[in-house]
C-alpha positions as CSV (number, residue, x, y, z in Angstrom):
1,X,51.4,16.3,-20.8
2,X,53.9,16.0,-23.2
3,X,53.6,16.7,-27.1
4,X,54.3,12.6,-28.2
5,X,51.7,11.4,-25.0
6,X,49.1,13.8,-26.9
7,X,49.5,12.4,-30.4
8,X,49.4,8.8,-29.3
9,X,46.2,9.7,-27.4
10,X,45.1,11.3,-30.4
11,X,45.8,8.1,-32.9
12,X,43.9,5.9,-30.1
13,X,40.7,7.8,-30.7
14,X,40.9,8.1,-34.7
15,X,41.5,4.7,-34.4
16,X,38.1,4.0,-31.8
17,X,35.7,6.5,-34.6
18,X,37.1,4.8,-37.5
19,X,36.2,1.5,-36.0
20,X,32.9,2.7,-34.6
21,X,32.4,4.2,-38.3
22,X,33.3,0.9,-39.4
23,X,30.9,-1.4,-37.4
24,X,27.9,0.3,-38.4
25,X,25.9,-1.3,-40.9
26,X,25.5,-0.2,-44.2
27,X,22.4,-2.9,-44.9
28,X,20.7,-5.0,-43.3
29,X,20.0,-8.2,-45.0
30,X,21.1,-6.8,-48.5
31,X,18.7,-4.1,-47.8
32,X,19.9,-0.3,-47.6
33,X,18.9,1.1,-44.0
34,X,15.6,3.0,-44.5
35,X,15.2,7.1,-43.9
36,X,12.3,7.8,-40.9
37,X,11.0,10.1,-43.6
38,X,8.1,8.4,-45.6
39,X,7.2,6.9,-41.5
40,X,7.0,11.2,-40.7
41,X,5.6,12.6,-43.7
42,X,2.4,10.0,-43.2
43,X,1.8,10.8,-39.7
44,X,3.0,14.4,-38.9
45,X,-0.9,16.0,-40.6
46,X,-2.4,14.4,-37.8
47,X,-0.4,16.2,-34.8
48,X,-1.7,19.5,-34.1
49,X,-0.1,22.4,-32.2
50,X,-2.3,23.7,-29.3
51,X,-2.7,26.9,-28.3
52,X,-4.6,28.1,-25.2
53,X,-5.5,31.3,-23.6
54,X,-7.3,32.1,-20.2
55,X,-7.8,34.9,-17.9
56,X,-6.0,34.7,-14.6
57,X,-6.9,37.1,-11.4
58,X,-3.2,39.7,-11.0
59,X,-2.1,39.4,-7.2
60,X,-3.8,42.5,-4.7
61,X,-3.7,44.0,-1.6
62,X,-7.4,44.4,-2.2
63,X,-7.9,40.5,-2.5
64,X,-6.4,40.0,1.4
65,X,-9.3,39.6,3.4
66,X,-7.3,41.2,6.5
67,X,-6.2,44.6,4.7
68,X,-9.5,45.5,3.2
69,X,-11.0,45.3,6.8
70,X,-7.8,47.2,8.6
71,X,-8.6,50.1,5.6
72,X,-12.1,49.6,5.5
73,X,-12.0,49.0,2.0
74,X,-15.6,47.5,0.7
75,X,-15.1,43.3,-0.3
76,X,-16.2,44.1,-4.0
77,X,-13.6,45.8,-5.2
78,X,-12.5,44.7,-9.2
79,X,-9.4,42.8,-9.2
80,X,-7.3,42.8,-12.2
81,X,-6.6,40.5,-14.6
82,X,-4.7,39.6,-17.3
83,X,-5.0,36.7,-20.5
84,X,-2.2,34.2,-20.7
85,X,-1.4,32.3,-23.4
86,X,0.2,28.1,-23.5
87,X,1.2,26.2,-25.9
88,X,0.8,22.4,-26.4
89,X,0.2,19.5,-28.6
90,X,-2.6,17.1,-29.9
91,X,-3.1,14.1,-32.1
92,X,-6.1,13.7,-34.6
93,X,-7.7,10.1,-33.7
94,X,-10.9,10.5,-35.6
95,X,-10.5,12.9,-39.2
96,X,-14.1,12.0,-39.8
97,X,-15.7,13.7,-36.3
98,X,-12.9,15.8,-35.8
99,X,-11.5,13.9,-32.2
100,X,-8.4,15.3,-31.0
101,X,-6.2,13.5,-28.1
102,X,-4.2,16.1,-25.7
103,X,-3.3,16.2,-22.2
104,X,-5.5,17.3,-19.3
105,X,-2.8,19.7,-18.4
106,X,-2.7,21.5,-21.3
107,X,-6.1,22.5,-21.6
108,X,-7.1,22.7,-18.5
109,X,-8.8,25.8,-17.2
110,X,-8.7,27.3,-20.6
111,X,-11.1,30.0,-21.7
112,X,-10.0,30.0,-25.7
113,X,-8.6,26.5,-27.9
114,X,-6.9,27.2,-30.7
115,X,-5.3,24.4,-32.5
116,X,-3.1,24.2,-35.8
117,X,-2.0,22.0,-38.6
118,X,0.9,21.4,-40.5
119,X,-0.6,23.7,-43.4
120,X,-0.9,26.6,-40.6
121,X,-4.9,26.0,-40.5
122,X,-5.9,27.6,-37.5
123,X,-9.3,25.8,-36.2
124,X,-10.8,27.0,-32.5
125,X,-11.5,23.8,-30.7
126,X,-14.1,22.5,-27.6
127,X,-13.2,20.3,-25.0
128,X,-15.7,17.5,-25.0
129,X,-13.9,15.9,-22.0
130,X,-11.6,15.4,-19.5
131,X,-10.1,13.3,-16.9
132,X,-7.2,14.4,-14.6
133,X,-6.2,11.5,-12.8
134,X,-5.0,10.3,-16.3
135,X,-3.7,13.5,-17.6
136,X,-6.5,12.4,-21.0
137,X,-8.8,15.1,-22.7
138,X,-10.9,15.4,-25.9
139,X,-11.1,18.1,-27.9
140,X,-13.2,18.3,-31.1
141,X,-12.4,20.6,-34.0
142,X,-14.9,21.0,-37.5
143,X,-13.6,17.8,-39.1
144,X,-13.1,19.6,-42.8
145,X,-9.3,18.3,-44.4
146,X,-7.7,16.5,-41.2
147,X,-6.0,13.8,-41.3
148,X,-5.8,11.0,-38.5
149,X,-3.8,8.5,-36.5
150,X,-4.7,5.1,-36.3
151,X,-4.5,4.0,-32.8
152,X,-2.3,1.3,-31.9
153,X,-1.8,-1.7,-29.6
154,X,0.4,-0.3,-26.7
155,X,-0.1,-3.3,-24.5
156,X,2.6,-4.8,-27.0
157,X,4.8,-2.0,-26.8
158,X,8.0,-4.0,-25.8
159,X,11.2,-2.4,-24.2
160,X,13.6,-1.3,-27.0
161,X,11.0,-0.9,-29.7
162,X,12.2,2.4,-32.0
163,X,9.6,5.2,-31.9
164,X,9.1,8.7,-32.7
165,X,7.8,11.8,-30.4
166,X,5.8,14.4,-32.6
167,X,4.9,17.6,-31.2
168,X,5.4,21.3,-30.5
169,X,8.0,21.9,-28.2
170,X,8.8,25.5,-27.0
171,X,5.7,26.8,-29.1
172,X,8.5,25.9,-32.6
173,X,6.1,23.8,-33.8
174,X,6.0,20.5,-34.9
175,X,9.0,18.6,-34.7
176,X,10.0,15.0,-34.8
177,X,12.6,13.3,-32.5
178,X,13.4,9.6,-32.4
179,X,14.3,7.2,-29.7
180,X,13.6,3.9,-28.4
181,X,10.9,2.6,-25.5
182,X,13.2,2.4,-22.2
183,X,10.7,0.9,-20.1
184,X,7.0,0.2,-19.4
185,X,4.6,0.5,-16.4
186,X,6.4,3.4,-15.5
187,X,4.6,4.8,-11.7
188,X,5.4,7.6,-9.6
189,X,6.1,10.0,-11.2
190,X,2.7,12.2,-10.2
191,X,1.7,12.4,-6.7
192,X,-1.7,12.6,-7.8
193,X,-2.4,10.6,-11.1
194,X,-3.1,7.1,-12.0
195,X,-0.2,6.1,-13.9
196,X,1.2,3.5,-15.9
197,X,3.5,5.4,-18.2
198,X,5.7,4.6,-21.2
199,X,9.2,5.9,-20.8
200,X,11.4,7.2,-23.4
201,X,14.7,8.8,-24.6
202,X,12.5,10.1,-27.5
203,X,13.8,13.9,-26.4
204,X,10.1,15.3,-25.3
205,X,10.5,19.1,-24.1
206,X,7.7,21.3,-22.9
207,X,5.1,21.8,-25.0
208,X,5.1,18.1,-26.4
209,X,2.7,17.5,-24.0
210,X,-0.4,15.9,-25.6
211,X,1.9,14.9,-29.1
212,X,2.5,11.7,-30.7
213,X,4.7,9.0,-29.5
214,X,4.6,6.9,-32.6
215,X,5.7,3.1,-33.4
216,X,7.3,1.7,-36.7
217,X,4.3,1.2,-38.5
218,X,2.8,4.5,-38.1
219,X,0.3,4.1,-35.1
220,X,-0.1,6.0,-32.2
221,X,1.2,4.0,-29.1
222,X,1.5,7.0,-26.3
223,X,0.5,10.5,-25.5
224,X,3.6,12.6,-24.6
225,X,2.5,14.0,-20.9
226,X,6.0,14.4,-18.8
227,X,9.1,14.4,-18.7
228,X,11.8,14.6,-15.6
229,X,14.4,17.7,-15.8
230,X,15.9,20.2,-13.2
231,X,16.0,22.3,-16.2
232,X,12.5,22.0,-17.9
233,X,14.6,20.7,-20.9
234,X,15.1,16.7,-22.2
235,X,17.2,14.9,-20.1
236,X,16.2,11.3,-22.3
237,X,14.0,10.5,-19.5
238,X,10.4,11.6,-21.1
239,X,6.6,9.4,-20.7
240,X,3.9,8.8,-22.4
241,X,0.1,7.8,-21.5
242,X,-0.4,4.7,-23.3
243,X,-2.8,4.3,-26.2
244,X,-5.0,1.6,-24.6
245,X,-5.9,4.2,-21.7
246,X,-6.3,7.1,-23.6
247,X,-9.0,5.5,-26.1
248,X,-10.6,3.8,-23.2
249,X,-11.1,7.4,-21.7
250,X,-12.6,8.8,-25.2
251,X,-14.4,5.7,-25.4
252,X,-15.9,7.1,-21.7
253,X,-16.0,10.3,-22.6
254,X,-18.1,9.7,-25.9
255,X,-20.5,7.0,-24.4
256,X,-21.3,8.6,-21.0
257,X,-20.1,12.0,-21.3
258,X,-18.1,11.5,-18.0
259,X,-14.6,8.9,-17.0
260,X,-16.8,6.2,-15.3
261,X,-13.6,4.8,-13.4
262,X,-13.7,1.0,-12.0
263,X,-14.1,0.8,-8.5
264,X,-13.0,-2.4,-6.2
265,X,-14.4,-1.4,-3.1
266,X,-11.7,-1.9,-0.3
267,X,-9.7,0.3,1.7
268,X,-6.0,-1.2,1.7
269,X,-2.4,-0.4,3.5
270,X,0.8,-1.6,1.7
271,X,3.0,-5.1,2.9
272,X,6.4,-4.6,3.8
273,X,8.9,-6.7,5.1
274,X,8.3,-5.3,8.7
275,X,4.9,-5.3,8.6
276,X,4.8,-9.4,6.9
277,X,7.1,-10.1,10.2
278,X,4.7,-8.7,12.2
279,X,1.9,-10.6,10.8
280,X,3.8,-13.8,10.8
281,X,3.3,-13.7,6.7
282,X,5.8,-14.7,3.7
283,X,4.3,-12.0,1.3
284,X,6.2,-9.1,1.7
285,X,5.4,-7.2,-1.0
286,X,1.6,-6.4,-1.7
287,X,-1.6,-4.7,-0.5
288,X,-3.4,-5.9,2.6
289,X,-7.0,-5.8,2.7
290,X,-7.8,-3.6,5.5
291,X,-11.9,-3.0,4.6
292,X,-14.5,-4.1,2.2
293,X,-17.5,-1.8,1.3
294,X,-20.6,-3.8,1.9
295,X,-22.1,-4.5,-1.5
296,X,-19.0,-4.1,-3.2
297,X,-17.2,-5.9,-6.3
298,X,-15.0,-7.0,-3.5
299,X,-17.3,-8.8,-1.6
300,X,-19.1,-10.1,-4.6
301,X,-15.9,-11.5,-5.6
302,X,-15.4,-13.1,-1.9
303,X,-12.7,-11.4,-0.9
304,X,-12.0,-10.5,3.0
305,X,-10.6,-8.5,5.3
306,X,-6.7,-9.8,5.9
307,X,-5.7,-11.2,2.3
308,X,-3.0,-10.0,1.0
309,X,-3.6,-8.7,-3.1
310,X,-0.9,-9.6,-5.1
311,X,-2.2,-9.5,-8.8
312,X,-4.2,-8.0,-11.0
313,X,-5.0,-9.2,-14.6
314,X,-1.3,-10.9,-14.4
315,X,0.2,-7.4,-13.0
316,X,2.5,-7.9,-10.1
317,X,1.3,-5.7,-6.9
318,X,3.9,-4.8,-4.7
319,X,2.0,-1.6,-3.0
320,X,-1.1,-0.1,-2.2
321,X,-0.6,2.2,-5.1
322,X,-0.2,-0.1,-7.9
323,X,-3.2,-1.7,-6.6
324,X,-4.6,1.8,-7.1
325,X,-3.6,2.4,-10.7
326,X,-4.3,-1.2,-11.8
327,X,-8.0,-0.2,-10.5
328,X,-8.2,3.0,-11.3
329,X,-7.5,2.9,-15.0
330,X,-9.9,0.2,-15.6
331,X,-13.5,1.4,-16.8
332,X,-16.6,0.5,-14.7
333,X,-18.3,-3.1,-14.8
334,X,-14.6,-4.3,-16.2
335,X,-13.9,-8.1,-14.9
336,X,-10.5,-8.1,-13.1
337,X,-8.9,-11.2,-12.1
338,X,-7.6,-11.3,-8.7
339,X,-4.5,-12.7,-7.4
340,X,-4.1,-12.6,-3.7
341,X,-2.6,-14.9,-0.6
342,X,-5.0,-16.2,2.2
343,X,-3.7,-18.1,5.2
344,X,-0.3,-18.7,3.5
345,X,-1.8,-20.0,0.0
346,X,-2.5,-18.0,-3.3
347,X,-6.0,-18.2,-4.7
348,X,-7.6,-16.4,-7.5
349,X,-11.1,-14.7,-7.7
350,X,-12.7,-12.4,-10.3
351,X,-14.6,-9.3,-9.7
352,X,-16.7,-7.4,-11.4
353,X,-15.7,-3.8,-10.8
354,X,-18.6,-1.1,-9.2
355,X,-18.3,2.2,-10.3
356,X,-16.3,5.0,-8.3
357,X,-18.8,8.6,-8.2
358,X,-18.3,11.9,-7.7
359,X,-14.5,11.7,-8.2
360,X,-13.3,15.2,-9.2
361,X,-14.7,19.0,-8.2
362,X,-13.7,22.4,-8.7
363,X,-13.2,24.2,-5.1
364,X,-15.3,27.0,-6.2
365,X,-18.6,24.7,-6.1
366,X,-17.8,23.8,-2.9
367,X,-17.5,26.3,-0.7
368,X,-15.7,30.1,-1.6
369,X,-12.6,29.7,0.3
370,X,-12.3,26.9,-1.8
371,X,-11.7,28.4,-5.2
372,X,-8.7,28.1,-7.2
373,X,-8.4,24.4,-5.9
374,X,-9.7,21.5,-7.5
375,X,-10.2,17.9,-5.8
376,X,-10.7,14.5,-6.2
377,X,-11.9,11.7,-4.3
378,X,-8.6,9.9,-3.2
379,X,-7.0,6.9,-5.3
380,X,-4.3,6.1,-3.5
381,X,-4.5,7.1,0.4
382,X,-5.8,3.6,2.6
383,X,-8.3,5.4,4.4
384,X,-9.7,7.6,1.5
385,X,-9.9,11.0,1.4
386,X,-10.3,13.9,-0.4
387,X,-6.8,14.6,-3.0
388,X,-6.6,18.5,-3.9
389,X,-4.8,18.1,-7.5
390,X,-3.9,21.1,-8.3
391,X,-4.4,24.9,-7.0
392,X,-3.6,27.9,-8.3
393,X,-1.1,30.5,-7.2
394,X,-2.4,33.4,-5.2
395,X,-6.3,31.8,-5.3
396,X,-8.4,32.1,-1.8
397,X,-7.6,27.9,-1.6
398,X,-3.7,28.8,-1.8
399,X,-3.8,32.1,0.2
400,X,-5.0,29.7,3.0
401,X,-2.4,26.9,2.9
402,X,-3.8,24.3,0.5
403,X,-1.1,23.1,-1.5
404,X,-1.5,20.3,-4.0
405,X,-0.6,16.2,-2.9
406,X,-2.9,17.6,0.4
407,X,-5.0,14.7,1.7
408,X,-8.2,16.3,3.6
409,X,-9.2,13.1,5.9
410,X,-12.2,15.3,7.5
411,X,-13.9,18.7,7.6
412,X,-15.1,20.3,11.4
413,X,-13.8,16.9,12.7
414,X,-16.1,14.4,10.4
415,X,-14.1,11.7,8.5
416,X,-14.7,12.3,4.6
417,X,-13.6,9.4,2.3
418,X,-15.5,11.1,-0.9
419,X,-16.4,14.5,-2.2
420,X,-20.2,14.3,-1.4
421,X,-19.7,14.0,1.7
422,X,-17.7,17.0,1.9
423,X,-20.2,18.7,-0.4
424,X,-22.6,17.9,2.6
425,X,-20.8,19.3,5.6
426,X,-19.4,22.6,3.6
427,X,-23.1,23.2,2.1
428,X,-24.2,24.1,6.0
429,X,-20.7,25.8,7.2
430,X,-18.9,29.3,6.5
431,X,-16.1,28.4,8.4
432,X,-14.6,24.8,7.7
433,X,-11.7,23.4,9.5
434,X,-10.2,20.8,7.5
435,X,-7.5,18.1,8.7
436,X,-5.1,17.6,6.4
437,X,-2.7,15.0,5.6
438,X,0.4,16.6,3.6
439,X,3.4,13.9,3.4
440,X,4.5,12.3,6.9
441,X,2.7,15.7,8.6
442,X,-1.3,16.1,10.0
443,X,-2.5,19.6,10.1
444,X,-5.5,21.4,10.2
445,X,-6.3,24.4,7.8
446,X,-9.1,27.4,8.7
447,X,-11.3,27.9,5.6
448,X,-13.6,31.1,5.5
């Protein structure tokens, strides 16, 4: 490239700053633009960085089951163990009781919760509650000198609203970032969660998780949860649980003690094109009705077997897993209003939503060569099920091939759509034989 083709290249792009420079505005409306500042310096008190310890079982030969027999080595030999340590976020909703706002993630399976303010206040803190499929727990600290969040309205969170992301990312501490909302209802992004996320380009790192995502006037709209990255680092792409679903599980948590979760009462396959063409419908997008509990808010509300559900509360359904999260996150004896198509026309019904039980469990009160996995009763599979969440590495659950996003479907060859029922067969059985869905694959695990 010759020496004049460079310079001229280089006078295009002074040219392109000095305009960009020159387009920006200096005022708005005779006003000078205002500084984030007075917004930060209000709200940052009430985000707290999170730290957490627990005590996790080292990997040993002594803990295989097959080389302590080969050696004749007794089964209660010590294992070793060692005390990790996580960092995280929260945000102070309630100064006067001393509520805190985090992510389930965060704290969960922690032995120790320390959490800390701005001024470097170090406070140990209790989880009060918890709920997984939202990724929403509660701590509470003593509620001396804290300083709170008023909780805003995030069902009018609108696409390109400005907010801010408070939190702790990398354990540095808290730290503010702006961005804007890039879009709402956000799905998919957990195999296992009910989700309806806020997305961001607020950057959001690890360790934001359970921060502030904050609007204009100061209110909490979002709890930073996730982000997508190959790297672990902010890629602009970060979510948030909104604000609406996060107090309604405190409100839970505080009045029952427990995440009563609304419960419709059918089982349900998604609508494709292929499958409308085979049933001679126009709807191809949608959840078809394939079984209604008797007794259920679904037959109170006179739905049947063969409609198609389309809506819910004015939410478009396009899949049996929207019609899963617009359910799931809705609270017990909520009325819901039904769209959904019956012999070609639309109809609406309202239903009055049942309440879904025994919906999460810890392997280890299920059966031994459970521990280390915990489950939930399935949200999203059309003939129920049993979800494993989450299991931990080198635990007897994951030494025998449970990974999490399994689907067990039945235990010694009985169907199980709940987690009593498989409470009932593993109470009776050492050995359990569980079938398992995982993806596009059935297999069937030995548990001892």
């Amino acid at each position: 490239m010759s020496t004049t083709y460079r310079l001229m290249w280089a006078t295009v792009l002074m040219s392109l700053i000095t305009a960009v420079h020159a387009a920006l505005p200096q005022a708005v409306d005779g006003e000078p633009l205002p500084s984030l500042a007075p917004l930060v310096k209000r709200v940052a008190p009430a985000v707290v960085n999170i730290r957490v310890s627990q005590t996790i079982e080292s990997r040993s030969l002594y803990g295989d089951e097959m080389f302590r027999r080969f050696f004749g080595i007794p089964d209660d030999q010590p294992g070793q163990s060692r005390e990790v340590a996580s960092a995280g976020s929260g945000v102070i909703v309630d100064a006067e009781n001393g509520y805190i706002l985090t992510n389930h993630h965060v704290v969960e399976n922690a032995d120790k919760i320390q959490i800390s303010l701005i001024n470097d206040t170090s406070l140990d803190a209790e989880v009060i509650g918890s709920d997984a499929l939202t990724d929403i727990a509660l701590l509470q600290v003593d509620p001396e000198g804290l300083t709170e969040l008023p909780i805003g309205d995030s069902d009018a969170v609108e696409v390109g609203d400005f907010v801010i992301a408070i939190g702790n990312p990398f354990g540095l501490g808290h730290t503010v970032t702006s961005g804007i909302v890039s879009a709402l209802g956000r799905t998919g992004i957990s195999r296992n969660g009910l989700e309806d996320f806020i997305q961001t380009d607020a950057s959001i790192n690890p360790g934001n998780s359970g921060g502030a995502l904050v609007n204009m006037r100061g209110e909490l709209v979002g709890i930073n949860s996730a982000i997508i990255s190959r790297t672990g680092g902010n890629v602009g792409i970060g979510f948030a649980v909104p604000s609406e679903i996060a107090q309604s599980i405190m409100r839970q948590i505080l009045d029952f003690g427990e995440v009563r979760r609304g419960l419709l009462g059918v089982t349900i396959q998604t609508i494709d094109e292929e499958s409308a063409e085979v049933l001679g419908t126009e709807v191809d997008r949608g959840a078809l009705i394939t079984g209604i509990e008797p007794g259920s808010a679904a037959e109170g509300a006179g739905l049947r077997v063969d409609d198609i559900i389309v809506g819910v509360d004015d939410r478009r359904i396009h899949n049996n897993r929207e019609l899963a999260n617009a359910i799931g996150l809705k609270g017990s004896g909520e009325k819901v209003r039904i769209e959904y198509v019956r012999d070609g026309s639309e109809r609406v019904a309202t239903a009055e939503l049942g309440q879904r039980t025994s919906t999460q469990a810890s392997g280890a009160d299920v059966h031994p060569g459970l521990s280390g996995a915990q489950f939930a009763t399935s949200s999203t599979a059309a003939s129920g099920g049993i979800e494993v969440t989450s299991v931990e590495e080198n635990s007897p659950a994951a030494q025998r091939g449970l990974r999490s996003g399994d689907v067990i479907t039945a235990v010694n060859r009985q169907p199980v759509q709940n987690l009593q029922q498989l409470r009932e067969i593993a109470s009776g059985n050492r050995i359990l034989f569980l079938l398992v869905r995982r993806g596009d694959r059935q297999l069937m695990l030995q548990i001892r």
